[in-house]
C-alpha positions as CSV (number, residue, x, y, z in Angstrom):
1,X,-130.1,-54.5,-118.0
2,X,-132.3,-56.1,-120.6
3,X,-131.5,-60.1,-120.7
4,X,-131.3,-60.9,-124.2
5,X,-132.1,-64.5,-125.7
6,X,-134.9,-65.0,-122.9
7,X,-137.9,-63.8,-123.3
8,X,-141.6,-65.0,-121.2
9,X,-144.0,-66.0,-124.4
10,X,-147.0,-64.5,-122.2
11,X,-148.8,-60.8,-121.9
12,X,-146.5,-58.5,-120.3
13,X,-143.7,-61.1,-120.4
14,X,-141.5,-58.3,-121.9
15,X,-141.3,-56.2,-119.1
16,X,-141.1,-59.2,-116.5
17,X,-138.0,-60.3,-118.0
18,X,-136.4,-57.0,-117.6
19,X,-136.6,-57.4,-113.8
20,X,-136.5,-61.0,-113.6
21,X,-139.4,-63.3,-112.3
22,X,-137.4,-64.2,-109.1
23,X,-137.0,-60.4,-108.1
24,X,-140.7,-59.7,-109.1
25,X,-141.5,-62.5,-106.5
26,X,-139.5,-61.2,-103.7
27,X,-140.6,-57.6,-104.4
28,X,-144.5,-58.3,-104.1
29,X,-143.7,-60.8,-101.2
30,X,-142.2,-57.8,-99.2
31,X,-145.2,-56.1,-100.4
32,X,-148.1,-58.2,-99.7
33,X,-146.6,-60.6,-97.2
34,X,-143.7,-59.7,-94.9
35,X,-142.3,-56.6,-94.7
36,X,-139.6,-57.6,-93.0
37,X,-138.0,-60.2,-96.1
38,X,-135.3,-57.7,-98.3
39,X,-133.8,-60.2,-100.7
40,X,-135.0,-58.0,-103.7
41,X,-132.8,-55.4,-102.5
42,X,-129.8,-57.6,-103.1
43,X,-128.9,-56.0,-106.2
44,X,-127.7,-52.6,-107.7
45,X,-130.5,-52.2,-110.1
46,X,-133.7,-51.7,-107.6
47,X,-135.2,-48.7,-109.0
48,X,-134.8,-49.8,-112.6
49,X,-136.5,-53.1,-111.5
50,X,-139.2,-50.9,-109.1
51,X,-140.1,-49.2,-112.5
52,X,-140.4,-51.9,-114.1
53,X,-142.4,-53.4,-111.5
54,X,-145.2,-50.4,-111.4
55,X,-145.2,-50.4,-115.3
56,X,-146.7,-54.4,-115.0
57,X,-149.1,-53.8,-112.4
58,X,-151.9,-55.3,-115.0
59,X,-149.9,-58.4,-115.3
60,X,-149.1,-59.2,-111.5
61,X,-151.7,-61.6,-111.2
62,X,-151.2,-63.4,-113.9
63,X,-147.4,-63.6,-113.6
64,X,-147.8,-64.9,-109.9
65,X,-150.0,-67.6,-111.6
66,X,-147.0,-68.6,-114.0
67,X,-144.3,-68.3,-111.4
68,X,-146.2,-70.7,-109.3
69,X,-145.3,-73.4,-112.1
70,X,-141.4,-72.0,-113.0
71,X,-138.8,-74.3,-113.1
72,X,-136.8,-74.6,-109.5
73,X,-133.9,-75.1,-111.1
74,X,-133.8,-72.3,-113.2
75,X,-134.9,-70.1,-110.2
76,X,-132.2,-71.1,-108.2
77,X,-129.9,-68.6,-110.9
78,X,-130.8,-65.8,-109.4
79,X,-128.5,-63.2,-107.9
80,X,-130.8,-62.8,-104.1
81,X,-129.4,-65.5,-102.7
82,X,-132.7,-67.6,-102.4
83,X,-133.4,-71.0,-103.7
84,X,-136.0,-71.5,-106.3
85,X,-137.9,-73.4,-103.8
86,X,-138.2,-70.6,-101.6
87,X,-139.4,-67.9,-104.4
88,X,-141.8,-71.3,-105.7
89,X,-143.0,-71.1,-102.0
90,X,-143.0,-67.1,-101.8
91,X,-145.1,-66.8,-105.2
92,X,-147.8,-69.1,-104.1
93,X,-148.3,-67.0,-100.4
94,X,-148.1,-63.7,-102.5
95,X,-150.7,-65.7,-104.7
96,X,-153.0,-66.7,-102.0
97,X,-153.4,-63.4,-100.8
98,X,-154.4,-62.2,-104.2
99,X,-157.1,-64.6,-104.3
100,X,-158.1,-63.6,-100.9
101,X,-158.6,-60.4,-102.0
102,X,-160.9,-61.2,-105.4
């Protein structure tokens, strides 16, 4: 599952990429904002990614705060079926709620 020749040159960014920033967006937007949205289910590696995602916990914060500035374009590759403007739009509601919370 690991992508290789991309890596994110920031804390954590190891285990980020083995889920992929779009799926780590989707995930904690079911978590913290609707529980009703399932795109990060669109795949056959969920519990890989789910471990991954619990292993990063310390770095959710800070990863929102990067996906916030991703590139759409490069979002848009992902295999959910969402648009990079959507997970741009979904990272910065799962961000605000984070900074609701602080």
């Amino acid at each position: 599952m690991e992508k290789k020749g991309h890596s994110f040159n920031f804390e954590g960014g190891e285990i980020l990429v083995k889920m992929g920033a779009s799926w780590f967006v989707s995930y904690s937007y079911y978590m913290y904002c609707d529980k009703k949205h399932k795109s990060w289910e669109n795949n056959s590696t969920v519990k890989t990614r789910l471990h991954y995602y619990n292993q990063g916990k310390a770095y959710h914060y800070q990863w929102l705060q990067y996906a916030v500035s991703m590139n759409e374009g490069k979002l848009n590759r992902n295999s959910l079926g969402l648009s990079g403007s959507e997970v741009l739009e979904m990272a910065k509601k799962v961000l605000q709620k984070f900074d609701n919370h602080s």
